[in-house]
Rosetta silent file (secondary structure, phi, psi, omega in degrees, C-alpha in Angstrom):
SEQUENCE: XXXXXXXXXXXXXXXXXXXXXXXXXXXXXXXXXXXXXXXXXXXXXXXXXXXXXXXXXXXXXXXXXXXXXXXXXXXXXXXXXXXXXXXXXXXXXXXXXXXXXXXXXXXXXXXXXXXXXXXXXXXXXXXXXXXXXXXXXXXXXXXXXXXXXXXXXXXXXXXXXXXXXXXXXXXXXXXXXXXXXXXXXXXXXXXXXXXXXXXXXXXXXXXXX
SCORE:     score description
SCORE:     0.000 S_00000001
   1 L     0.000  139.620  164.130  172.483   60.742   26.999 S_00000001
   2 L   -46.508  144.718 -163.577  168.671   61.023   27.872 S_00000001
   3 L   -85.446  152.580  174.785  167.838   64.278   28.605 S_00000001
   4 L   -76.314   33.127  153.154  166.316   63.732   32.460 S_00000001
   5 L    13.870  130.051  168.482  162.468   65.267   32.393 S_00000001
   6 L   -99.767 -174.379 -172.884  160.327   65.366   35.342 S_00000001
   7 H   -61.603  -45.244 -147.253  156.556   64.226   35.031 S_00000001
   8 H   -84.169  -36.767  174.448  155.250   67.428   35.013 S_00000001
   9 H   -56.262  -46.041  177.504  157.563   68.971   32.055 S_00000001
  10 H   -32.139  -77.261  142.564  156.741   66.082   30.557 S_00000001
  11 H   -29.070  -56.948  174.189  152.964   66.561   30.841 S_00000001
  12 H   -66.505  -48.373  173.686  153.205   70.638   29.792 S_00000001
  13 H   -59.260  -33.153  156.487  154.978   69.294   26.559 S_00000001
  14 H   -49.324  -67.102 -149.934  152.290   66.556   26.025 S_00000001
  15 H   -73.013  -51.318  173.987  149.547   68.998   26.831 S_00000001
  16 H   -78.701   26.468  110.284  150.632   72.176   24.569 S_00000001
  17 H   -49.055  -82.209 -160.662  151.127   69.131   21.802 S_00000001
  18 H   -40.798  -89.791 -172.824  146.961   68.254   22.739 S_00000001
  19 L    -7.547  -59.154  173.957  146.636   71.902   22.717 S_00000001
  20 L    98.390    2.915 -169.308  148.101   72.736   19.278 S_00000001
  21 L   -73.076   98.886 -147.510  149.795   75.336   21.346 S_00000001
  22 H   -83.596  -29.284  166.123  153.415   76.013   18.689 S_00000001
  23 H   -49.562  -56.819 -160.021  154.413   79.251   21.425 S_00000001
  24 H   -89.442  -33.862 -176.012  154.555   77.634   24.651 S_00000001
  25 H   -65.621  -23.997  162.312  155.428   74.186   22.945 S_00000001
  26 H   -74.843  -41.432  159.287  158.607   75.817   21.448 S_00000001
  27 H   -62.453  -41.789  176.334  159.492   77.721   24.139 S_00000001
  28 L  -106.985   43.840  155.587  159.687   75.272   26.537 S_00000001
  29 L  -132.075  -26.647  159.967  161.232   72.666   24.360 S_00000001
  30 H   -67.542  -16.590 -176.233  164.043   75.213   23.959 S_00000001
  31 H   -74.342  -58.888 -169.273  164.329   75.355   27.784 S_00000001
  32 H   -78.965  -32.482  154.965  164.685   72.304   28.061 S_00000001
  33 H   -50.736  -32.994 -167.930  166.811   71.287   25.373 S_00000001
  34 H   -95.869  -80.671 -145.925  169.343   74.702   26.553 S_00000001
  35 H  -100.406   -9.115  158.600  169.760   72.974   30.230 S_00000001
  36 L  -100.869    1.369  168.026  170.150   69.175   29.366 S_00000001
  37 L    52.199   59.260  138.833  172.145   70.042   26.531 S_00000001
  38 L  -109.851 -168.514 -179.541  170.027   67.869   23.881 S_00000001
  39 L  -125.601 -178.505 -146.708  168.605   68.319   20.954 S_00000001
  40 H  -102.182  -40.267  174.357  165.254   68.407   19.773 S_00000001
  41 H   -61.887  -15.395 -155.613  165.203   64.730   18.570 S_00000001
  42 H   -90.837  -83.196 -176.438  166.732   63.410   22.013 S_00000001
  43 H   -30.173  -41.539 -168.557  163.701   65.328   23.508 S_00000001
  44 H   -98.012   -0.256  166.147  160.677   64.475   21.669 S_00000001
  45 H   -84.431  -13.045  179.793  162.407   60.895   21.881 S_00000001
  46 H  -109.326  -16.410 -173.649  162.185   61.155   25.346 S_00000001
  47 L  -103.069  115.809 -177.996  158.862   62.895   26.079 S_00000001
  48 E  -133.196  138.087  166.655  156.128   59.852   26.705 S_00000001
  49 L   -47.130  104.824 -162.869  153.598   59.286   28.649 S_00000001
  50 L   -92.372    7.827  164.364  154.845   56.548   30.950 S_00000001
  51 L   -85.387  -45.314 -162.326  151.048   54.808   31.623 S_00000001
  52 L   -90.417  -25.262 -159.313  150.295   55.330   27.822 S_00000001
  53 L    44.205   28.878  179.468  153.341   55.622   26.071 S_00000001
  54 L   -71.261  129.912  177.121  151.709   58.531   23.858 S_00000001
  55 E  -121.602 -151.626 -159.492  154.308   60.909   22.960 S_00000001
  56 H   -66.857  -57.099 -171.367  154.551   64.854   21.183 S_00000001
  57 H   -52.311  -38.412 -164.411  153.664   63.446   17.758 S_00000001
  58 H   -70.519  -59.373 -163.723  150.676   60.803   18.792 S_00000001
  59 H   -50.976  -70.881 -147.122  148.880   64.049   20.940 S_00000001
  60 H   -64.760  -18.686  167.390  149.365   66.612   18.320 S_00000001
  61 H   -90.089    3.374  132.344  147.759   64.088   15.367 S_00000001
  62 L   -39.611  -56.050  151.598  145.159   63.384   17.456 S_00000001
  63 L   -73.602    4.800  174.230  143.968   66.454   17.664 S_00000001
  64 L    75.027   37.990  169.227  144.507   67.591   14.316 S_00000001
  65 L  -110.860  114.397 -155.357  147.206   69.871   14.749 S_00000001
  66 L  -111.079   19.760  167.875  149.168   69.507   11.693 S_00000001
  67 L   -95.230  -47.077 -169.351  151.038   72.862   11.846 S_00000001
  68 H   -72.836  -31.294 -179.553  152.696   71.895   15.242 S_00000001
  69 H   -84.950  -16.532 -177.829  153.316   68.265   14.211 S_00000001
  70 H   -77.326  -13.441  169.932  154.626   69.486   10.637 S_00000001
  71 H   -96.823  -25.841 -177.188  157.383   71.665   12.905 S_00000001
  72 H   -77.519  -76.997 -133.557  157.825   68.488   15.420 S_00000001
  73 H   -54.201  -59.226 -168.874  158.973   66.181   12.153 S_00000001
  74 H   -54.359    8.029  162.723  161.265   69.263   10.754 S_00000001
  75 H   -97.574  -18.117  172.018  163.290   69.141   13.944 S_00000001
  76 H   -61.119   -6.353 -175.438  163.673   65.265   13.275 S_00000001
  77 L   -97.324   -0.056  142.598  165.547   65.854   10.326 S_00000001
  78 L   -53.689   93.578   56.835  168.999   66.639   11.854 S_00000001
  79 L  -108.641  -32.372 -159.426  171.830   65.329   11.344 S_00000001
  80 L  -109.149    5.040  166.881  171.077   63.475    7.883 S_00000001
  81 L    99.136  168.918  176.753  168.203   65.169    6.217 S_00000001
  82 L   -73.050  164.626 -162.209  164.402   63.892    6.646 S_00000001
  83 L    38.333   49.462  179.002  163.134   60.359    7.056 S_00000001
  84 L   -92.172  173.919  179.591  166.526   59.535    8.349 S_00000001
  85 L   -45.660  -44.721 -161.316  166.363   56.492   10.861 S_00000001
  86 L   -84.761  -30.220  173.428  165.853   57.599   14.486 S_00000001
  87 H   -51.064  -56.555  179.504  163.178   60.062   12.515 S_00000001
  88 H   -56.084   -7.925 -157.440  161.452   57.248   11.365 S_00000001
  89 H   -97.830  -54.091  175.982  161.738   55.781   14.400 S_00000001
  90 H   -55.620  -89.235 -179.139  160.137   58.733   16.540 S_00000001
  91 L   -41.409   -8.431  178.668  157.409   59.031   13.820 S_00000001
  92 L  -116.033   -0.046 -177.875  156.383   54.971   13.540 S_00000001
  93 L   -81.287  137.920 -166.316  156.435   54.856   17.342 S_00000001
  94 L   -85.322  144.237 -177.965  153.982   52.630   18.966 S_00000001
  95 L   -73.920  167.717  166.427  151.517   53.202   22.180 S_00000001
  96 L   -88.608   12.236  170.156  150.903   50.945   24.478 S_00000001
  97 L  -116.525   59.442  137.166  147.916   49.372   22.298 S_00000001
  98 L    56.141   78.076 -163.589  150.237   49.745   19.336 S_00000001
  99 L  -138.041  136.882  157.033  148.724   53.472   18.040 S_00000001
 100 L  -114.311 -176.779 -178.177  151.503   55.214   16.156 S_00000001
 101 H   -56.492  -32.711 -160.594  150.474   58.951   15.605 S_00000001
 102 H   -82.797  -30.423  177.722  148.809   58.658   11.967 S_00000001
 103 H   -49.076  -44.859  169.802  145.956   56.027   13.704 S_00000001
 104 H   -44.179  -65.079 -147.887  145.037   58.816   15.861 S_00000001
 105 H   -65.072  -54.853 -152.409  145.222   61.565   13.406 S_00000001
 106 H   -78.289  -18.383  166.823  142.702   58.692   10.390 S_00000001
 107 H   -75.408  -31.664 -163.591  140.858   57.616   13.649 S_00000001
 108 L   -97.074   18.611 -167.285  139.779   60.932   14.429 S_00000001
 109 L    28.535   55.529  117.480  139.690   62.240   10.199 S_00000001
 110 L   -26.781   60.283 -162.977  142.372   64.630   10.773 S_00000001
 111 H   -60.762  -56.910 -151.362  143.171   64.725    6.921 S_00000001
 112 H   -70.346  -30.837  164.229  145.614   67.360    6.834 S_00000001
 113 H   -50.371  -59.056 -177.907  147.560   65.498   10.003 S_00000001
 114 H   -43.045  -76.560 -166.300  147.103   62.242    8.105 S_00000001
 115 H   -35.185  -70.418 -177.553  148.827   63.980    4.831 S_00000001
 116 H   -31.809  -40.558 -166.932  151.888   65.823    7.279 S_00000001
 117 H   -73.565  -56.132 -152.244  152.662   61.880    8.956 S_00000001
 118 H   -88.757  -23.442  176.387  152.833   60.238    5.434 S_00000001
 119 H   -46.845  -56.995 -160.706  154.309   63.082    3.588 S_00000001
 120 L   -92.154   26.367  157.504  157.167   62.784    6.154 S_00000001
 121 L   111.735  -18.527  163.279  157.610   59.066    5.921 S_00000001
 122 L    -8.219  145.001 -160.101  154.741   57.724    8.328 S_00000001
 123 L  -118.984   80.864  155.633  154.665   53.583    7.547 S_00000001
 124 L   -27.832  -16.323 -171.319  150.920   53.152    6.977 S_00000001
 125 L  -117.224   33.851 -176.049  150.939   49.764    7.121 S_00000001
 126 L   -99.842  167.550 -166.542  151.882   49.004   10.759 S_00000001
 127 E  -143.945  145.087 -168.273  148.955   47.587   12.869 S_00000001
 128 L   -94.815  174.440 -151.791  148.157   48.223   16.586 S_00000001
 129 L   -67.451  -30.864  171.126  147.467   45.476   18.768 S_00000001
 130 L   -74.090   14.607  162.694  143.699   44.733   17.401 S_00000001
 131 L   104.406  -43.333 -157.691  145.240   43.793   14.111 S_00000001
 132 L   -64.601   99.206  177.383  144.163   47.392   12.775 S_00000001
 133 E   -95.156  174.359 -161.928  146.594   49.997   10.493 S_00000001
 134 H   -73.502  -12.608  156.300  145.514   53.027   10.575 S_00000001
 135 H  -100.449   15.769  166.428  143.192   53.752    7.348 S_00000001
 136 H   -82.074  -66.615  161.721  141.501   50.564    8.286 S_00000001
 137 H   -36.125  -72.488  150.159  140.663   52.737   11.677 S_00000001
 138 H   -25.148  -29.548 -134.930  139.181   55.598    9.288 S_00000001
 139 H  -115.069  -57.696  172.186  137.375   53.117    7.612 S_00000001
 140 H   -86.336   -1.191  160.566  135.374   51.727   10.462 S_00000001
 141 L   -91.078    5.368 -177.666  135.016   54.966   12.115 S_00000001
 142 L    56.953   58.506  164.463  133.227   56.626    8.615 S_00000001
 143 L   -85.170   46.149  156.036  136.279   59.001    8.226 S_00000001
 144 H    10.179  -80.787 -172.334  135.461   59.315    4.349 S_00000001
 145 H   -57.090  -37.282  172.437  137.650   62.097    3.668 S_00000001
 146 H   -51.487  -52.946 -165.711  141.005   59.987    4.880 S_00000001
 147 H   -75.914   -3.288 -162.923  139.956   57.052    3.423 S_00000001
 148 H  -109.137  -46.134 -166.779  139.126   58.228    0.248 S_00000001
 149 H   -60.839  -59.611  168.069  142.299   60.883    0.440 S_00000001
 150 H   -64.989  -50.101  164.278  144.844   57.555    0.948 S_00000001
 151 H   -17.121  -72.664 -166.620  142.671   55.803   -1.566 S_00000001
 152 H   -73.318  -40.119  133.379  143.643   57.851   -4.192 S_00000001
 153 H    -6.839  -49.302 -175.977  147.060   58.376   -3.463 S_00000001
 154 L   107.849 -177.063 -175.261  147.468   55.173   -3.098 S_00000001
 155 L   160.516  100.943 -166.134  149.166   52.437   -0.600 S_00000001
 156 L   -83.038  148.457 -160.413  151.603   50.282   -1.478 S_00000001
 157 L    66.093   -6.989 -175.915  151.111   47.062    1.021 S_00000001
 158 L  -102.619   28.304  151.164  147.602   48.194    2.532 S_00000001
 159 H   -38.765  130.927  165.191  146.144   45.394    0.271 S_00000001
 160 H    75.604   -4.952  168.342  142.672   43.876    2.370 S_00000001
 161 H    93.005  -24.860 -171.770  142.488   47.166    4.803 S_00000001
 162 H    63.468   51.702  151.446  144.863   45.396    7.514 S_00000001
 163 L   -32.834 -175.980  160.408  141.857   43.308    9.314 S_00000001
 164 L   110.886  170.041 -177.067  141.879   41.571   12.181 S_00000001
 165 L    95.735 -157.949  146.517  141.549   41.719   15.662 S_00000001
 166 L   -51.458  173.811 -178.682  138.547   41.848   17.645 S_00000001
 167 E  -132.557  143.149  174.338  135.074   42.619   16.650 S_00000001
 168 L  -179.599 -164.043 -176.295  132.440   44.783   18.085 S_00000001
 169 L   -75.643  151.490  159.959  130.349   48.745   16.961 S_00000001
 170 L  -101.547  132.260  159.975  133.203   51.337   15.874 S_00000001
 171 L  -152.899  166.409 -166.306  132.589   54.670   17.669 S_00000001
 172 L   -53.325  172.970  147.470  134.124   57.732   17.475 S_00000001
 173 L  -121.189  115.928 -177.798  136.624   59.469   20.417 S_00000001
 174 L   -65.265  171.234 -152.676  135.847   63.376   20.412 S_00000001
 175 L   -89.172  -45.342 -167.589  138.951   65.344   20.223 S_00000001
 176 L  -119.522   45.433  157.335  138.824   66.612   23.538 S_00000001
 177 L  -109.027  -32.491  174.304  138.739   63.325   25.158 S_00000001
 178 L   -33.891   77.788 -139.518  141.960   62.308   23.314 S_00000001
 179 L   125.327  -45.326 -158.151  145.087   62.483   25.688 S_00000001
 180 L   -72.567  -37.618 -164.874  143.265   62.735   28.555 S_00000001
 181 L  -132.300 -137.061 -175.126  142.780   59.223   29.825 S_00000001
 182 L   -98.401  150.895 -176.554  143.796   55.440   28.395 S_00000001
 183 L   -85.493  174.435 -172.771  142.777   55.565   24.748 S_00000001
 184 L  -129.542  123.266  119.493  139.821   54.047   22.897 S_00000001
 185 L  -122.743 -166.866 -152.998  139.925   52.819   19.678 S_00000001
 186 L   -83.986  161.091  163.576  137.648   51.047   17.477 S_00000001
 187 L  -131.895  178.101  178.096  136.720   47.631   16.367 S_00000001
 188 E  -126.856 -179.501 -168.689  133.862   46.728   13.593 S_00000001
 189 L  -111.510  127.253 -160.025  131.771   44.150   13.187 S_00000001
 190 L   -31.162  -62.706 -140.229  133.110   40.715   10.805 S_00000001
 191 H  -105.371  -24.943  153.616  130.943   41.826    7.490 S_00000001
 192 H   -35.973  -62.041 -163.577  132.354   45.786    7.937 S_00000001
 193 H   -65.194  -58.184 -133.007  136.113   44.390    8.293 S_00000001
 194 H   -86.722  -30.496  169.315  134.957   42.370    5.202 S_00000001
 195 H   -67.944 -100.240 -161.141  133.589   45.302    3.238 S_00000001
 196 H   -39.008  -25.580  164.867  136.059   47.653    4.012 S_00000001
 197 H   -57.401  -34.007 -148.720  138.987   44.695    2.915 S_00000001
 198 H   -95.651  -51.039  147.502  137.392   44.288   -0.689 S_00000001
 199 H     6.487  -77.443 -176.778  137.043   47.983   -0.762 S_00000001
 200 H   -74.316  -52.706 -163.783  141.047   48.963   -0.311 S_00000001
 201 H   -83.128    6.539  158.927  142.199   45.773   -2.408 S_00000001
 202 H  -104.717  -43.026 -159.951  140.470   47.325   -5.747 S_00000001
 203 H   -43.581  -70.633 -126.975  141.266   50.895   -5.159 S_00000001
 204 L   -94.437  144.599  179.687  144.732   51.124   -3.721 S_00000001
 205 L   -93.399 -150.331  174.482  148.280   51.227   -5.994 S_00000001
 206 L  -116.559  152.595  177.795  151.323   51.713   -5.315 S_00000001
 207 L   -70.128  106.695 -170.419  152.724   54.739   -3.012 S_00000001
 208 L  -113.466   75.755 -171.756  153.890   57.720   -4.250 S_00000001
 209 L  -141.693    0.000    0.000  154.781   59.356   -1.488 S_00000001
């Protein structure tokens, strides 16, 4: 059974996610977890933003906190070990502009976030409503270090960058606009998308991750 949440717990678990805060976010996830008598996956499966649908994972790789999201995935790995389904499930889940967590962390060049999402089974090649996966976001936002970082690594299926979508300037979102309101991300302009396709389909291999 869902555990039942009010807005506002909801919100203090989002916001000490934003925060990067792993004390109060632990503390209060045990609280809560101790009186609906769930478990830490039922919970971070349940706590979302219900205008945004942003949940624990998409705030903390937003903001680049890759200690606290590298402790959210390791509670996902109960009953069956890591990357088991409903983990993957929690960790690929989509916004209500189709943002899973790692677009956030490669929009905003959050490398070490980016690494923690794919390490722990993150699907790189899903695309948000503009068409867009998520080093394709990096790409038109000049995140270098991401794009360069998955480059070399590799990325089996991210053939062509995962174009598409609308067109317009890419601009950044500072970090401590991220959370706060409905999100912004980017589009590029037709000969960018076009660059940045030719770009990814010499580099990238296959995924050894």
């Amino acid at each position: 059974m869902a555990p039942k949440l009010t807005e506002d717990e909801i919100d203090d678990l989002l916001y000490f996610a934003r925060i990067g805060d792993k004390a109060e976010f632990s503390t209060l996830e045990d609280e809560l977890c101790k009186r609906e008598s769930v478990s830490e996956v039922q919970l971070l499966e349940a706590a979302k933003d219900e205008e945004s649908g942003n949940g624990i994972l998409h705030m903390a790789a937003a903001n680049g906190h890759s200690d606290l999201l590298r402790e959210a995935c390791k509670s996902l790995y109960a009953p069956t070990g890591p990357q088991n389904e409903v983990m993957l499930r929690i960790l690929n889940a989509q916004n209500k502009a189709g943002n899973t967590a790692l677009h956030w962390a490669a929009l905003n060049g959050h490398l070490e976030a980016v690494k923690v999402l794919l390490e722990e089974g993150a699907d790189p090649t899903i695309t948000n409503q503009r068409g867009h996966d998520a080093v394709y976001e990096a790409e038109l936002n000049d995140k270098t270090e991401v794009v360069e970082w998955v480059l070399k690594e590799g990325g089996e299926g991210l053939e062509s960058g995962v174009a598409g979508g609308e067109t317009g300037e890419g601009e950044d979102v500072p970090d401590d606009e991220i959370g706060d309101d409905e999100e912004t991300l980017t589009e590029s302009a037709a000969d960018d998308k076009e660059e940045a396709s030719t770009k990814l389909e010499k580099k990238l291999g296959d995924m050894n991750i």
